[in-house]
N, C-alpha and C positions, 0 to 999 in steps of 0.2 A: 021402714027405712030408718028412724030412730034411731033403733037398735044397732046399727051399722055409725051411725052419726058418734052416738055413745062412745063407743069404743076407739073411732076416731080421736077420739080426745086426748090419748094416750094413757101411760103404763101412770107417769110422774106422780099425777093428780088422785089416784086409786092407790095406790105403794105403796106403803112408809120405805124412807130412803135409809135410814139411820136409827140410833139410837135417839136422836133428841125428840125425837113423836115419843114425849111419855104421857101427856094427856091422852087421857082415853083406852091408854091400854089397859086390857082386862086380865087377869090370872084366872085360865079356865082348868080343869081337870081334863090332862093327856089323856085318857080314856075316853072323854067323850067327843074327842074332834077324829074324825074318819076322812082319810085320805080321796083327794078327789078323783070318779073315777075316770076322768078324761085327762089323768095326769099323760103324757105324752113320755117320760123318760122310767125304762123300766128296768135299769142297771145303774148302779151308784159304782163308782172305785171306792174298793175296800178302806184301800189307804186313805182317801178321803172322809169317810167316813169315821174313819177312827181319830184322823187327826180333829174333825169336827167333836167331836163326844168329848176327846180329854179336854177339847176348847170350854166348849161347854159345863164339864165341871166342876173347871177351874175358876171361871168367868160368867156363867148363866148364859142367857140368849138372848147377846146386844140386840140386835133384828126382829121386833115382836114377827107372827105370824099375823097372817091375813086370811080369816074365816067370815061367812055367812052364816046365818043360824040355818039348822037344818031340823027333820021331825024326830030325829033324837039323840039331837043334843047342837053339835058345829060340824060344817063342813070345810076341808083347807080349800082357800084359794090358792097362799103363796107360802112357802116355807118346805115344801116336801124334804128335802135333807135336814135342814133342823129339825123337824118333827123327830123323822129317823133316829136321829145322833140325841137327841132329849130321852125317848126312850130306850135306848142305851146307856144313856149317865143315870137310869135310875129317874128323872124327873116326872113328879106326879101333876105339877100343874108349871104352864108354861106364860109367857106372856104372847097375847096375842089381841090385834087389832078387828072388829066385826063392822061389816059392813053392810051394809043394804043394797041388796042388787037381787033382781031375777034370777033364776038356778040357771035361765039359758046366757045371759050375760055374766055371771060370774063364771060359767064355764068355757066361752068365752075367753075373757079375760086369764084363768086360769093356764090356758094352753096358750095365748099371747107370754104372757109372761115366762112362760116356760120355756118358750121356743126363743125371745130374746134371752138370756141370762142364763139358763141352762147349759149345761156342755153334754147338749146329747150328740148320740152317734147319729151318722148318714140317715139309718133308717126311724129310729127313733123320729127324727125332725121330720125325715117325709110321712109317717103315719101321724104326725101333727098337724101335716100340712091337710095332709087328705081330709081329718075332722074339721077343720073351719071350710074344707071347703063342701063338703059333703052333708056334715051335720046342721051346718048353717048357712049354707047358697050362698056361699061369696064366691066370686070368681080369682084366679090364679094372679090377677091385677091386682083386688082388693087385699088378697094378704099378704102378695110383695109390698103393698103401701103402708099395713100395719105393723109390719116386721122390719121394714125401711132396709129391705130386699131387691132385687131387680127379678121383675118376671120370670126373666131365663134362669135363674138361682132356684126360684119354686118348682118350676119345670120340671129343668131335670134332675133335681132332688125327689122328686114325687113319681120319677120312671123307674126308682130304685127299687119301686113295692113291684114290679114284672119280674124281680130277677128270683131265680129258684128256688126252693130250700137248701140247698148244697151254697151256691152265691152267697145267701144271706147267712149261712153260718161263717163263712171263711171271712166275710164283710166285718161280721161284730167280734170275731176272735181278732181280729187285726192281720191276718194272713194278708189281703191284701187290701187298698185304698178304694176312693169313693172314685176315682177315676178309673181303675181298673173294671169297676163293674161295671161303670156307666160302657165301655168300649167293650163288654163283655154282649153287651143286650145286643149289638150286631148283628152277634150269630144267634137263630133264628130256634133253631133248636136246642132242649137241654142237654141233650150228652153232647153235644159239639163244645157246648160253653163250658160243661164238668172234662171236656177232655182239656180244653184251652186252659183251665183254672190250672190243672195238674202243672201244665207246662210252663205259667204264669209262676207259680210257687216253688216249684222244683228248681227252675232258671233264676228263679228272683229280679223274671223280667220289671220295670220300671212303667208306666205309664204307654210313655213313648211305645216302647218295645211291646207291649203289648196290644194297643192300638196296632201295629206293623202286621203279629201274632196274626189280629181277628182278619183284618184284608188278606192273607193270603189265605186262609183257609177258610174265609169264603168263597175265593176264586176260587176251590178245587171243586173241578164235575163230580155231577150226581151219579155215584155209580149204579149199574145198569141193575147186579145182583148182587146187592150188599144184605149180609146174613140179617137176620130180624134182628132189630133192636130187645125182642121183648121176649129173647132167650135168656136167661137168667145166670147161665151160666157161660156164655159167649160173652155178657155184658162184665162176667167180674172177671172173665181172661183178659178181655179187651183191658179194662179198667187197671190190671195187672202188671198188663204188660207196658202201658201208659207208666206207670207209676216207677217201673224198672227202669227204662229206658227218657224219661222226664222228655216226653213230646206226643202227639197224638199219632195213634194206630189204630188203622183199619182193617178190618178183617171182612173178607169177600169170597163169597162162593162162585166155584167154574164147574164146569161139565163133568173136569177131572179133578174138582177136587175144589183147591180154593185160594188165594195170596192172603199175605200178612204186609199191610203195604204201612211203612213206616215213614214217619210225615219230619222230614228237617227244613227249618228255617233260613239257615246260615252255614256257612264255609265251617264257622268253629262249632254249632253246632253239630252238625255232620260227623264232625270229628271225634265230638264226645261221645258220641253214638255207639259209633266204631270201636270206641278203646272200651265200651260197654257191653258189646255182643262179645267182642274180641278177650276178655276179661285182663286188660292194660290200664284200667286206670290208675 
């Protein structure tokens, strides 16, 4: 339990805050400090990046880094974009602060610090959340306490890791919000949620509006002889025809044959539909 006590302590005490920590910083060689691999953020903005580097070569790197020794050579704890943007401007050694701690406390610490200060994406933060809680038995308690988070915050940040691969790409491209997918996980099924997405993006429904979206199209019955899903080529008509018409369609087989049962939401939906089949837009 130490080990939990420890980190309790906070980020303050372990950090350097500023430039004026100059005692004790060391000038290591960028080559030999290796990125940590429980870093939690695995896209930087460009722009930031670059704006960091021309900082950097103008000015050096107010902010030492924060390493532990490792078996060949240093490992980061805190710095990952400076690191980045150093090897960029060309720098062969940087300044950086070393500390003493356990490879499992500094990793630890590592992903704390990352996850306060960071600007990571929705998912990014819930696969951080999931390592301290997986990798190190804390409970959804303990690391709303460390992060000076509320429970419900870790929650449902960490329900983001069920949603698709379709979900999670449109998540990090910014198509849509961390609220849209949370009200996405509703529907039960992935092609309901890849149809609902279509209709979320094409609409440029809102939160709200999307939330509205998942309830009624869970209210609609299970039809009795709805074609396979795992026809490959009914799936990208379907998918097609979703994409034309921007709202979910069904496609179902009868005795004689089969309906194209087209799904509207709203009055002015409805309409748009209309002036879409109709070729009046």
């Amino acid at each position: 339990m130490a080990r939990k006590q420890a980190l309790g302590r906070g980020l303050e005490a372990l950090i350097p805050a500023g430039p004026e920590i100059r005692p004790g910083v060391l000038e290591l060689p960028i080559d030999l400090i290796e990125r940590n691999p429980r870093q939690p953020r695995s896209q930087f903005a460009e722009s930031e990046l670059e704006d960091l580097t021309e900082s950097i070569r103008q000015h050096g790197i107010i902010q030492p880094l924060l390493v532990i020794a490792s078996d060949d050579g240093y490992q980061l704890i805190a710095g990952e974009r400076r690191l980045l943007a150093a090897k960029r401007a060309g720098l062969s050694v940087v300044p950086a602060i070393m500390r003493e701690a356990s490879a499992q406390t500094s990793l630890e610490l590592a992903l704390v610090e990352n996850l306060q200060r960071s600007d990571l994406n929705p998912l990014e933060a819930a696969e951080g959340y999931r390592q301290l809680i997986e990798d190190f038995e804390l409970t959804h308690d303990e690391v709303a306490a460390r992060l000076g988070k509320s429970r419900s915050s870790v929650t449902n940040s960490m329900r983001l890791l069920r949603l698709s691969a379709a979900l999670r790409k449109a998540l990090e491209a910014g198509k849509i919000s961390e609220g849209h997918a949370r009200a996405l996980l509703a529907l039960p099924l992935a092609q309901e949620q890849a149809s609902a997405l279509r209709v979320i993006v094409s609409r440029d429904l809102n939160v709200r509006q999307a939330e509205q979206l998942v309830r009624q199209m869970g209210q609609d019955p299970e039809p009795r002889t709805k074609i396979k899903v795992d026809d490959p080529q009914i799936k990208d008509l379907a998918r097609r025809l979703e994409e034309a018409l921007g709202t979910k369609v069904d496609l179902r087989r009868t005795k004689r044959g089969g309906q194209v049962i087209i799904h509207f939401y709203s009055d002015e939906e409805l309409n748009a539909i209309a002036d879409r089949l109709l070729g009046e837009e």
